[in-house]
Backbone bond lengths (Angstrom), bond angles and torsions (degrees), N, CA, C in turn:
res aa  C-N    CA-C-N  psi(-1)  N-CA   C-N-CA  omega(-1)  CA-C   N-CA-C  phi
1 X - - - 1.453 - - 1.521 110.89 -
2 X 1.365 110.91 -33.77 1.211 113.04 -172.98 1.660 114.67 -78.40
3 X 1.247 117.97 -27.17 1.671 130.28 153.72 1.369 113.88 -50.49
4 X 1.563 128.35 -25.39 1.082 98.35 -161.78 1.602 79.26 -107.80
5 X 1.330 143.11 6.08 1.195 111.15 -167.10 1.632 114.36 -124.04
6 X 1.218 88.39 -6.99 2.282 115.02 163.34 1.459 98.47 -43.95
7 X 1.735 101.02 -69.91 1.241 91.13 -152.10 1.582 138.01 -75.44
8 X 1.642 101.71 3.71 1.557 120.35 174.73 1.998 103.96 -82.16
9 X 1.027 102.44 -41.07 1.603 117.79 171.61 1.734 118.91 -60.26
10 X 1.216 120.09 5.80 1.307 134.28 170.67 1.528 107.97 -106.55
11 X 1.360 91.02 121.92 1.739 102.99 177.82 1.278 133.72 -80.04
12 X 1.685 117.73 138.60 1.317 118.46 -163.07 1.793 103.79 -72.66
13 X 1.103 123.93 7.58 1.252 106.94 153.41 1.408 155.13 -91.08
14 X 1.405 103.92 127.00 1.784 108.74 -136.09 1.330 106.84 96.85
15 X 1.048 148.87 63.10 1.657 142.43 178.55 1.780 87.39 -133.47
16 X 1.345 137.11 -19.57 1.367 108.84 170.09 1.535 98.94 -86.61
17 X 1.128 128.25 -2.51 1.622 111.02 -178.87 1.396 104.35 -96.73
18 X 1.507 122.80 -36.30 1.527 103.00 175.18 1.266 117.32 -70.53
19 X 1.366 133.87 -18.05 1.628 151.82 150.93 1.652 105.80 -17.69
20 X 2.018 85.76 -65.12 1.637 97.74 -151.90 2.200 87.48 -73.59
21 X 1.531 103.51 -17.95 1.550 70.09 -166.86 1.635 110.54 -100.49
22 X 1.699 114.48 21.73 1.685 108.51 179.57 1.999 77.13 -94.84
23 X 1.101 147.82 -61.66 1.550 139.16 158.54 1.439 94.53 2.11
24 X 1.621 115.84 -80.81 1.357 107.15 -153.87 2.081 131.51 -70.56
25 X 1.597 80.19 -10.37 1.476 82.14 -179.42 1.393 93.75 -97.06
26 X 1.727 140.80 15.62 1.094 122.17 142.99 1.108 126.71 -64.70
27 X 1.434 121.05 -45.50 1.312 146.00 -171.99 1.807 104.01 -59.17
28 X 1.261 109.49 -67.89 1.583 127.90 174.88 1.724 102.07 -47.88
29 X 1.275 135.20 -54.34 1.677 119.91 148.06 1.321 139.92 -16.66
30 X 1.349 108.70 -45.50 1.221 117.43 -162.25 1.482 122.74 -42.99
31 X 0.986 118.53 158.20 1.804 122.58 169.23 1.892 114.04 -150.36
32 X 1.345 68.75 161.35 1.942 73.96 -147.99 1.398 103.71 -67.92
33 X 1.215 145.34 10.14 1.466 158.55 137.67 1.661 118.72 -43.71
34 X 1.326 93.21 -31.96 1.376 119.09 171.28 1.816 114.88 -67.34
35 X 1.237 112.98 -20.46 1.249 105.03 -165.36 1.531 104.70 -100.48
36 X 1.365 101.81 -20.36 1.397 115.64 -174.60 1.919 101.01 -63.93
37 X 1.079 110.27 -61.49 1.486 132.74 166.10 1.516 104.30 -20.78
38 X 1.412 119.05 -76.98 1.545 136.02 158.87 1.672 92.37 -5.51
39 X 1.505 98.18 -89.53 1.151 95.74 -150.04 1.465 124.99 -85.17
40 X 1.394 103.67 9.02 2.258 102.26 159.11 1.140 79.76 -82.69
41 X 1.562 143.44 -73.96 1.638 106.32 -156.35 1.465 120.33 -66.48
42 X 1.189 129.21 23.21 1.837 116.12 159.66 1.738 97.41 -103.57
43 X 1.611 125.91 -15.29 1.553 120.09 -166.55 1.423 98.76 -77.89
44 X 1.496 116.61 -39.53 1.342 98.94 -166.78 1.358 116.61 -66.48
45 X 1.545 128.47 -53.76 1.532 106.59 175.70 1.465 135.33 -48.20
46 X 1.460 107.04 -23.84 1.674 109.76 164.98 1.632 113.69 -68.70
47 X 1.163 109.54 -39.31 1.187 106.04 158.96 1.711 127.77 -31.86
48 X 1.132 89.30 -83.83 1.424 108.40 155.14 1.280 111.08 -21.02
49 X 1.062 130.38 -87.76 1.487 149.73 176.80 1.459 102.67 -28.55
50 X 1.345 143.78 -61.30 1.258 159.18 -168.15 1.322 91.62 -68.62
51 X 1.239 130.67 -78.97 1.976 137.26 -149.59 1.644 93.57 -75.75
52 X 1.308 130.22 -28.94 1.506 108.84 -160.96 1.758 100.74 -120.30
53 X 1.364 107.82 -28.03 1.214 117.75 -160.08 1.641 102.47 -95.97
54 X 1.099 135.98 -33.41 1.704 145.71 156.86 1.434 104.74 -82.50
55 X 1.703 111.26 -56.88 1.546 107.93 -170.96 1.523 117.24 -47.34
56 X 1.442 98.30 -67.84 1.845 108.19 -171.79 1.605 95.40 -63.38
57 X 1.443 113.58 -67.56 1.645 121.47 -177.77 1.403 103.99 -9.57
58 X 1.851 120.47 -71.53 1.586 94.40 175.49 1.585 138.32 -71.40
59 X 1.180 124.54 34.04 1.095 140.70 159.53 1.319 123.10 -115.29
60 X 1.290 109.38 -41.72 1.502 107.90 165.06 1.775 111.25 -74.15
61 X 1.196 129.23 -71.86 1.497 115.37 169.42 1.553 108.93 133.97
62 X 1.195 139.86 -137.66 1.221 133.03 162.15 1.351 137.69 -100.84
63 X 1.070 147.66 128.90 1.577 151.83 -137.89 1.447 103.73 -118.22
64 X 1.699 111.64 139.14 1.210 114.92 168.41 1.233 123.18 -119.77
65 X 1.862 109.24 127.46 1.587 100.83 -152.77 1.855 108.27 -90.56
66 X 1.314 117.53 177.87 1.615 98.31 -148.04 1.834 100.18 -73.66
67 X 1.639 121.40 2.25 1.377 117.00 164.67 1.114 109.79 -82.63
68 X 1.283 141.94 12.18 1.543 116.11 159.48 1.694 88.86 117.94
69 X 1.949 119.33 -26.32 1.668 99.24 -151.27 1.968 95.31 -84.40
70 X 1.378 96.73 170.97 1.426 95.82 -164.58 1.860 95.55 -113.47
71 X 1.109 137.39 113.38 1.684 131.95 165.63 1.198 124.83 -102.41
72 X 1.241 108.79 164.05 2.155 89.91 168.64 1.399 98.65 -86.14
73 X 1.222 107.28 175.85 1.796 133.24 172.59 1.496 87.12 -44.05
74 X 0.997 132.35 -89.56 1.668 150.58 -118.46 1.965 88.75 -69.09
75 X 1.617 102.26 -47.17 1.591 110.19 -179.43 1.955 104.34 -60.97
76 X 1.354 117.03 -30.67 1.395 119.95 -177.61 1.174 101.20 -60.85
77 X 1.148 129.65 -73.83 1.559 148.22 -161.44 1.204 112.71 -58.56
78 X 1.163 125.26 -54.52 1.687 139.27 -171.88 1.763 101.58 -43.90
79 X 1.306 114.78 -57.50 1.162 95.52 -177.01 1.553 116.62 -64.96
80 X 1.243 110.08 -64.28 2.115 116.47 -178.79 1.697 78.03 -29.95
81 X 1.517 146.42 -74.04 1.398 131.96 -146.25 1.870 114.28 -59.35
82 X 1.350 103.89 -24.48 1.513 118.57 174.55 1.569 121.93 -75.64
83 X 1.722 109.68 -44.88 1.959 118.64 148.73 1.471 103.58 -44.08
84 X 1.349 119.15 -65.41 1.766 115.23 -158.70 1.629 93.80 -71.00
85 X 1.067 139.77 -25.26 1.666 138.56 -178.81 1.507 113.91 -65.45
86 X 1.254 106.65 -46.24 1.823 131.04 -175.16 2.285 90.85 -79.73
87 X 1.222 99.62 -41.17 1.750 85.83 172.51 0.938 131.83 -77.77
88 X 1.681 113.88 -26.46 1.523 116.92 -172.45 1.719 92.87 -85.16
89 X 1.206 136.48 -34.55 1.224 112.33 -178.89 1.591 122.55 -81.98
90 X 1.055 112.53 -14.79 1.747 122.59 172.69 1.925 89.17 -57.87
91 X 1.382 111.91 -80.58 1.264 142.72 -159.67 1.529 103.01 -49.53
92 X 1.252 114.81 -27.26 1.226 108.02 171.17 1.595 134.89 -97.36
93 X 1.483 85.56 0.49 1.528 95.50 175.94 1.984 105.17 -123.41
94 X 0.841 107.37 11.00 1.525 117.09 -179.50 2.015 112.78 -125.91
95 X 1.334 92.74 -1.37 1.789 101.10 163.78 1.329 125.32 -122.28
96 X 1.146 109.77 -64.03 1.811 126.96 175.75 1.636 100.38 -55.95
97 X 1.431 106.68 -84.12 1.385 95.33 167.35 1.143 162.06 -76.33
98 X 1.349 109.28 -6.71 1.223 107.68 153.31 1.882 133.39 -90.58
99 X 1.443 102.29 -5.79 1.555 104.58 142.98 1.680 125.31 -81.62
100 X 1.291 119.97 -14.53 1.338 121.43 141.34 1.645 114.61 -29.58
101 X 1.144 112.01 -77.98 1.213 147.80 -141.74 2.080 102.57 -59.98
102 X 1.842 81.09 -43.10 1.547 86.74 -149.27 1.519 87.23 -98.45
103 X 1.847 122.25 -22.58 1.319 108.87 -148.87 2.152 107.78 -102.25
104 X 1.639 85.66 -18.16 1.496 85.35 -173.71 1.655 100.77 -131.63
105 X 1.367 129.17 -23.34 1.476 133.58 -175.50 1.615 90.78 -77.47
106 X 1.178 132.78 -54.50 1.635 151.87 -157.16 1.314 111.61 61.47
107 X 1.390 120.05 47.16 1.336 130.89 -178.33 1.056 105.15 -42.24
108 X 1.466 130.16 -70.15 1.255 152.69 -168.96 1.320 125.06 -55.66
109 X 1.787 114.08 -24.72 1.213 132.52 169.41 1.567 98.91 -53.71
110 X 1.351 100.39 -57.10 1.823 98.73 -172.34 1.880 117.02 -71.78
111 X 1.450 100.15 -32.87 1.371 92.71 173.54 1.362 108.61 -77.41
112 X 1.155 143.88 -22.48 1.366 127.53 168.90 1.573 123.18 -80.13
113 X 1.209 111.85 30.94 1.415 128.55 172.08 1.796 112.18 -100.77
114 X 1.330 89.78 -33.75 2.103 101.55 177.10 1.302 87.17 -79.89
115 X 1.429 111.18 175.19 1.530 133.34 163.56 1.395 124.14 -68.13
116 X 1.675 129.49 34.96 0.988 143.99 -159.26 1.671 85.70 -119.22
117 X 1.344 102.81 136.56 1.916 109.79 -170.26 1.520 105.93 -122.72
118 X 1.325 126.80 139.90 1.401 125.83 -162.26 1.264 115.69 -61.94
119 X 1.471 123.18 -10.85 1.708 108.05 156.06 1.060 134.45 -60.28
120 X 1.815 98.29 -32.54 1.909 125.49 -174.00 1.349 99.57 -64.81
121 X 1.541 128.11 -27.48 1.484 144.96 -178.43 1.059 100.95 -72.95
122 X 1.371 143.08 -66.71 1.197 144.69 -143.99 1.570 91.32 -107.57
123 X 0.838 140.48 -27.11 1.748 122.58 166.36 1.241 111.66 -88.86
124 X 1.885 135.55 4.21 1.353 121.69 167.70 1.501 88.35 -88.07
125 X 1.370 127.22 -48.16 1.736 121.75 -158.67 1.532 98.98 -69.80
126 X 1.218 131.23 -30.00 1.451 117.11 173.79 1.975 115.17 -68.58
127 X 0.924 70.27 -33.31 1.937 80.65 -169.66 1.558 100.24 -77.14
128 X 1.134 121.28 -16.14 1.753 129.70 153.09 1.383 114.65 -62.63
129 X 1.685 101.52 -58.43 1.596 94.96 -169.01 1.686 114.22 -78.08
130 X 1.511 94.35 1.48 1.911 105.02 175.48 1.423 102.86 -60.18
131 X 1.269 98.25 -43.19 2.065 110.32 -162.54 1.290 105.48 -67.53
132 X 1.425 103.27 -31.29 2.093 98.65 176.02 1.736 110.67 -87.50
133 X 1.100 96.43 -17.29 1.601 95.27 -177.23 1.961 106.03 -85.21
134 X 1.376 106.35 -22.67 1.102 90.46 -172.68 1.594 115.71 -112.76
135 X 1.626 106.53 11.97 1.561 134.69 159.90 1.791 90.59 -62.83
136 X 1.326 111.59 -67.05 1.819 116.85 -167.01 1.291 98.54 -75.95
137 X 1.411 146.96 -16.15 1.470 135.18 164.40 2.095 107.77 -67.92
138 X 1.023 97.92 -35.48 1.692 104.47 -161.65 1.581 104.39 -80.14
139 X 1.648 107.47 -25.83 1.576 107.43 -171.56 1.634 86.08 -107.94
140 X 0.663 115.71 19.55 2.009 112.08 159.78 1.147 121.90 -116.20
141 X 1.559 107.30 -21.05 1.700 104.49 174.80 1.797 96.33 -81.09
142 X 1.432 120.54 -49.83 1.520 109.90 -164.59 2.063 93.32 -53.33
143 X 1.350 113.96 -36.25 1.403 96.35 -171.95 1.684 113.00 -77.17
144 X 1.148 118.91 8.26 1.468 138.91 155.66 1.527 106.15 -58.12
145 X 1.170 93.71 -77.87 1.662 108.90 -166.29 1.240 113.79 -53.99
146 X 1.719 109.68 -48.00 1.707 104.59 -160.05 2.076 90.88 -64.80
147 X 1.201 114.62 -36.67 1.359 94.98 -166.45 1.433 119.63 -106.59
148 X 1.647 96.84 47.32 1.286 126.88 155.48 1.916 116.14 68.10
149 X 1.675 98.69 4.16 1.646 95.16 -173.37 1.486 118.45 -67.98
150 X 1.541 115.01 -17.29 1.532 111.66 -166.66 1.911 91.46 -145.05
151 X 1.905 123.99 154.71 1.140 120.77 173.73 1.473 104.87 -58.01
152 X 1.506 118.20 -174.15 1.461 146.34 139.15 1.612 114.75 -42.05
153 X 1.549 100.47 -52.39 1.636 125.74 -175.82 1.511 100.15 -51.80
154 X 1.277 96.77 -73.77 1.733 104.91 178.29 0.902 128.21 -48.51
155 X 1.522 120.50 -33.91 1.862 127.53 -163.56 1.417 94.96 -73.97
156 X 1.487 104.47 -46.44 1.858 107.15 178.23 1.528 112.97 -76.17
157 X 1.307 146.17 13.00 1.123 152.21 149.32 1.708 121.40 -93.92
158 X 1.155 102.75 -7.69 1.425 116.55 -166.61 1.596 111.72 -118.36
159 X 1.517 111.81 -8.93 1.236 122.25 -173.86 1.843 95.07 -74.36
160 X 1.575 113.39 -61.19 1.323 115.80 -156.77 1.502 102.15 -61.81
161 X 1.415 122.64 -37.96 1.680 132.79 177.48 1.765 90.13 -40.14
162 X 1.299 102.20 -77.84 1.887 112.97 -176.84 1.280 115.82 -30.82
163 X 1.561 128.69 -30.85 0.928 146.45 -168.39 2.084 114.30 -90.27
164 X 1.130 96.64 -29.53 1.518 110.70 179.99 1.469 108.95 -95.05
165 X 1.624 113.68 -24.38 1.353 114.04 152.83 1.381 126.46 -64.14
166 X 1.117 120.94 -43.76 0.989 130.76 170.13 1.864 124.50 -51.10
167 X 1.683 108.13 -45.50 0.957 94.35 177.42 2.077 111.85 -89.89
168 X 1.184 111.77 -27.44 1.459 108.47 155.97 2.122 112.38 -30.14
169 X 1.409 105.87 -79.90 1.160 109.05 170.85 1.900 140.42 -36.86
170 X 1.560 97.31 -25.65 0.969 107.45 -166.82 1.823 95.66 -105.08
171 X 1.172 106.23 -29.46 1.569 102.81 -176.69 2.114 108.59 -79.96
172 X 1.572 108.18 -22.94 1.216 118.73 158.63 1.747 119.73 -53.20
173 X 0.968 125.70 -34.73 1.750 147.73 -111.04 2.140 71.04 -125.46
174 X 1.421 102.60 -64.35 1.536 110.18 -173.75 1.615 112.90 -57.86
175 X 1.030 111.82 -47.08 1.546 118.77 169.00 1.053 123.81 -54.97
176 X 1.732 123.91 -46.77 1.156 112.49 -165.65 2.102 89.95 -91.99
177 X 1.166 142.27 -29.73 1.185 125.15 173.82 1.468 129.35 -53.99
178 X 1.507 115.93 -4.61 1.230 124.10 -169.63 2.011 94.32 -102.63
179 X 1.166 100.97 1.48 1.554 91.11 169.86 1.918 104.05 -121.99
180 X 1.393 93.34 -1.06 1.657 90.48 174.28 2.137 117.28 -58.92
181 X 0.976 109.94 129.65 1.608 100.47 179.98 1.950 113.65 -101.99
182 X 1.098 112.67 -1.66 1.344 111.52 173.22 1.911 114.10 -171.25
183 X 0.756 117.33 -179.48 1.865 119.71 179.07 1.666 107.11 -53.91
184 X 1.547 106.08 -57.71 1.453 104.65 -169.20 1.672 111.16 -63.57
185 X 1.211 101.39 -6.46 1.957 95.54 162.48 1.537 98.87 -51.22
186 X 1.233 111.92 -58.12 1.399 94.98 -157.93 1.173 139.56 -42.54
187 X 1.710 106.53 -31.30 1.468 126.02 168.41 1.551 116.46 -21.67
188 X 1.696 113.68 -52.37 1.247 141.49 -168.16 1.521 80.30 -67.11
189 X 1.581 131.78 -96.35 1.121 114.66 -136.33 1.678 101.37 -89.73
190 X 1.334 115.45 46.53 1.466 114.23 143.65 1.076 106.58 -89.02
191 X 1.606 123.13 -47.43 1.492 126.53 -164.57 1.430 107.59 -60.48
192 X 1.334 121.82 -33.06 1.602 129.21 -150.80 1.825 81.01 -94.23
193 X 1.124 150.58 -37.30 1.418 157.05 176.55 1.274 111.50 -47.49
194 X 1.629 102.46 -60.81 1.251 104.49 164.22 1.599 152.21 -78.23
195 X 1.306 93.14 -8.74 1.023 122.74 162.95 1.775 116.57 -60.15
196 X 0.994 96.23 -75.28 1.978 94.43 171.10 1.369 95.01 -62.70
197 X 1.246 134.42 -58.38 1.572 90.51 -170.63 1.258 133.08 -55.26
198 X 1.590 117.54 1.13 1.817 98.77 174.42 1.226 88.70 -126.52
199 X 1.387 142.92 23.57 1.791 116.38 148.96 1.962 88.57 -134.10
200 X 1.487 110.74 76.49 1.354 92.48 163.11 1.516 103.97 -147.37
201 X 2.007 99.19 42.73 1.251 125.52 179.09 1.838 107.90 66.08
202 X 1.240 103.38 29.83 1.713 110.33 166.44 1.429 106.37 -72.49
203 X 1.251 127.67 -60.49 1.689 98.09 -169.66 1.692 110.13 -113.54
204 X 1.268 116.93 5.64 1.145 117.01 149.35 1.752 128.85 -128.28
205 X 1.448 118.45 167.58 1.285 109.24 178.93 1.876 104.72 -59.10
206 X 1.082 103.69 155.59 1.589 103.21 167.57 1.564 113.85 -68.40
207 X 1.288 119.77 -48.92 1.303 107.63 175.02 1.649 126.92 -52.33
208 X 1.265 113.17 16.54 1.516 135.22 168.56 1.863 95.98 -69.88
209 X 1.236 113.57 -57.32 1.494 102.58 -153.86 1.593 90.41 -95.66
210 X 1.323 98.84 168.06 1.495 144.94 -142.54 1.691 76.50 -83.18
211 X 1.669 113.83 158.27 1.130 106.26 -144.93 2.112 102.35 -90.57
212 X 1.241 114.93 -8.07 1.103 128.22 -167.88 1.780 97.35 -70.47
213 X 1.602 104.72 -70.69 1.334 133.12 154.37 1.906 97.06 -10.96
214 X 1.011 111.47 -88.45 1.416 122.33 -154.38 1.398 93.41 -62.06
215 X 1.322 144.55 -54.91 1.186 138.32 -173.44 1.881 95.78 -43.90
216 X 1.369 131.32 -63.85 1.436 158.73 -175.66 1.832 75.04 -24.25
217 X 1.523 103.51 -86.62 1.673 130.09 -178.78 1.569 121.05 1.28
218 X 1.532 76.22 -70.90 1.773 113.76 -168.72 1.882 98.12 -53.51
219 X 1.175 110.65 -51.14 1.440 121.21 -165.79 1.451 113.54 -70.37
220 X 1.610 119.84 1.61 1.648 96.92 -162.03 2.017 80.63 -108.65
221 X 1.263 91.23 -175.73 1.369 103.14 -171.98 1.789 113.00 -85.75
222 X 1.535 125.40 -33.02 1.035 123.42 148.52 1.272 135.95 -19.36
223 X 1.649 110.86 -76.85 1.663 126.15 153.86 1.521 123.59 -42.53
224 X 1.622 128.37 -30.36 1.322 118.43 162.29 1.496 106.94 -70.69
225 X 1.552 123.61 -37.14 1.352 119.72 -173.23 1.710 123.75 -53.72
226 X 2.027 87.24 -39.04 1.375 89.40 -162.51 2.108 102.80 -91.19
227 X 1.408 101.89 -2.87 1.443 90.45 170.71 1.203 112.72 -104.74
228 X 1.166 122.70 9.46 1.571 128.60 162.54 1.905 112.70 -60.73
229 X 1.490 73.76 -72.81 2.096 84.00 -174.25 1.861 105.07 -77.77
230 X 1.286 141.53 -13.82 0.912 138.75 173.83 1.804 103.28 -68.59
231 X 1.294 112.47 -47.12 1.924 118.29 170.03 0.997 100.79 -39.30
232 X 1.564 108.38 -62.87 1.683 113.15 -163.95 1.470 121.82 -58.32
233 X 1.537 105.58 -45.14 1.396 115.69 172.92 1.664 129.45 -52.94
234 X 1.377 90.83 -47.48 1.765 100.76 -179.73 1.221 127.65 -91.40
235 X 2.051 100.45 -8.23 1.799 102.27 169.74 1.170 105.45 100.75
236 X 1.728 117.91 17.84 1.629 98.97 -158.87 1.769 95.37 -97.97
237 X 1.402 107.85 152.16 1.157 123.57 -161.63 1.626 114.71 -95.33
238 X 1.424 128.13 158.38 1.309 125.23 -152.88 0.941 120.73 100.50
239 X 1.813 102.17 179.19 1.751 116.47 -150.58 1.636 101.50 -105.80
240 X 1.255 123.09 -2.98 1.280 125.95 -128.64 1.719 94.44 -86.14
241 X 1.558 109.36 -17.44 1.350 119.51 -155.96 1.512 89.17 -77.84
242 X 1.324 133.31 -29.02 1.214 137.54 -178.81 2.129 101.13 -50.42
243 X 1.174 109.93 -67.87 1.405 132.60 -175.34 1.950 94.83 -32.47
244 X 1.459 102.18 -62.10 1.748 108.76 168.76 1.489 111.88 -31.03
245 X 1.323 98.30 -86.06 1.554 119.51 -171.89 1.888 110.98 -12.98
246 X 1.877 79.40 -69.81 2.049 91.40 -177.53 1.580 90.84 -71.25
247 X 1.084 162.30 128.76 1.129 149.10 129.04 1.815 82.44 -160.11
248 X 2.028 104.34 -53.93 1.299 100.90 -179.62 1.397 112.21 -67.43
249 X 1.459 115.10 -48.11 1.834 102.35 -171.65 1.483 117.52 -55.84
250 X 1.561 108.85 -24.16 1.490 100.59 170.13 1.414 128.22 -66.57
251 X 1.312 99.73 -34.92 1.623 109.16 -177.87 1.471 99.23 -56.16
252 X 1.234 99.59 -66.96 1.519 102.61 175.63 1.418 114.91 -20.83
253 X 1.065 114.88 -97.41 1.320 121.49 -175.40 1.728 123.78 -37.73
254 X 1.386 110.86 -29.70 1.303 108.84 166.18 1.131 120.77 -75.87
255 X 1.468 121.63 -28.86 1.296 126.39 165.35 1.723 111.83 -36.68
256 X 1.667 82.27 -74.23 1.773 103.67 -172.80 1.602 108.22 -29.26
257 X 1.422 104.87 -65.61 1.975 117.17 170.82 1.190 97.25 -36.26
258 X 1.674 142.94 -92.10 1.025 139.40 -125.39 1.591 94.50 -79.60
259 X 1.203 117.41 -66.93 1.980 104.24 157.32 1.214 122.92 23.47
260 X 1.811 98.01 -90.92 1.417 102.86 -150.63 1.759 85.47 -103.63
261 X 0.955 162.75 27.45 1.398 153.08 159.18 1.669 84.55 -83.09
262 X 1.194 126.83 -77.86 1.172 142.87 158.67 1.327 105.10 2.17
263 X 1.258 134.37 -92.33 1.689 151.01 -172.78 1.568 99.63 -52.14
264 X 1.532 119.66 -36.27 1.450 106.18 165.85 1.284 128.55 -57.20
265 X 1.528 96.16 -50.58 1.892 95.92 176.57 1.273 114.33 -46.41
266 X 1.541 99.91 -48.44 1.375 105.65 -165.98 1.831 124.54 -62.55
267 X 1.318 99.44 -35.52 1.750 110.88 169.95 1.448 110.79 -79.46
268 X 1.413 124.08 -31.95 1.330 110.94 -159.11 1.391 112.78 -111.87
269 X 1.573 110.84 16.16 1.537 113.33 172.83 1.662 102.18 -67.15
């Protein structure tokens, strides 16, 4: 009884420093195996970018988006490949490992013994997996620029968007791992990963699918991601980017809630 009722009786002052320091003993972990990791998840969306976005692009040709502006393929794609870049690295460090962390290492068992409270948990490990997501956002915009698909102007307007995806995604990623019960969960949310990435208007406009479909589209968090920084990228004009924004800070934040309510049950049974 007395476990469960300590840890509400600890004050949120100082809660961004115990934050910043479960972050830092990620960082202070590290091993240089680790870096390798980093960087297959920034190759594959260039990948991507190269085989579908140049490859198909010259066959498909140039696209007109539903304002009237006209881009090539390769300029369409690049961004949706920069949303799914900023998700797969949130998502991969806010599921796999951090149900690692909590479900068989019991990291958390011991950090929830200091005065560190399971939000301070779940907003230092997100604000970790921010730094890898926004390592693969920053080396995707320069590979934006050098091959001319988006300005300078934009890449630096489009970074912080990448960045709010990222933590939307990654605070999603925390929630749903705290209901994962073993590895082969994951199976599921590979499929569901991949899944938005090929209908969340990545290689075509959404107004492609049938109107039931696109409503489906419009609603997942992918498709706000990728018409967020795709606006930004191509210049397109309007309010609409506003509609994005709250859609992500909410996620966010519901994430964050369901998280650490979550990580309490789970430590303080």
């Amino acid at each position: 009884m007395v476990g469960l009722v300590l840890p509400r009786l600890v004050s949120f002052e100082g809660a961004p420093r115990r934050s910043a320091s479960v972050a830092e003993r990620n960082f202070t972990s590290l091993k240089s195996a680790y870096w390798l990791v980093l960087f297959s998840g920034f190759l594959e969306p260039v990948l991507y970018l190269f085989s579908i976005g140049i490859g198909v692009g010259a066959l498909v040709g140039d696209l007109t988006l539903p304002g009237g502006r006209v881009v090539s393929y390769a300029a369409f794609v690049a961004p949706a490949m920069l949303a799914s870049s900023a998700m797969t690295g949130a998502l991969a460090e806010t599921t796999f490992n951090f149900f690692g962390k909590m479900k068989y290492m019991k990291l958390y068992d011991g950090i929830i013994a200091t005065p560190v409270q399971p939000f301070e948990i779940a907003l230092g490990e997100l604000g970790w997996a921010m730094i890898r997501g926004s390592l693969y956002s920053a080396a995707f915009l320069v590979v934006m620029v050098v091959m001319g698909l988006t300005g300078v102007g934009a890449a630096v307007t489009a970074f912080p968007a990448a960045v709010l995806v990222g933590f939307a995604f990654g605070a999603l990623g925390m929630a749903v791992a705290t209901f994962m019960r073993s590895w082969q969960d994951f199976d599921l949310m590979g499929s569901a990963q991949f899944t938005l990435f090929l209908f969340s208007g990545t290689f075509v406009p959404a107004e492609a699918y049938p109107a039931v479909l696109r409503w489906v589209v419009e609603l997942t968090p992918l498709y706000r991601s990728v018409h967020l920084i795709r606006g930004i990228a191509v210049g397109a004009s309007g309010w609409s980017w506003l509609l994005d924004v709250a859609y992500l800070l909410v996620l966010t934040a519901v994430g964050l809630l369901v998280a650490s309510r979550r990580m309490g049950r789970l430590l303080y049974k």
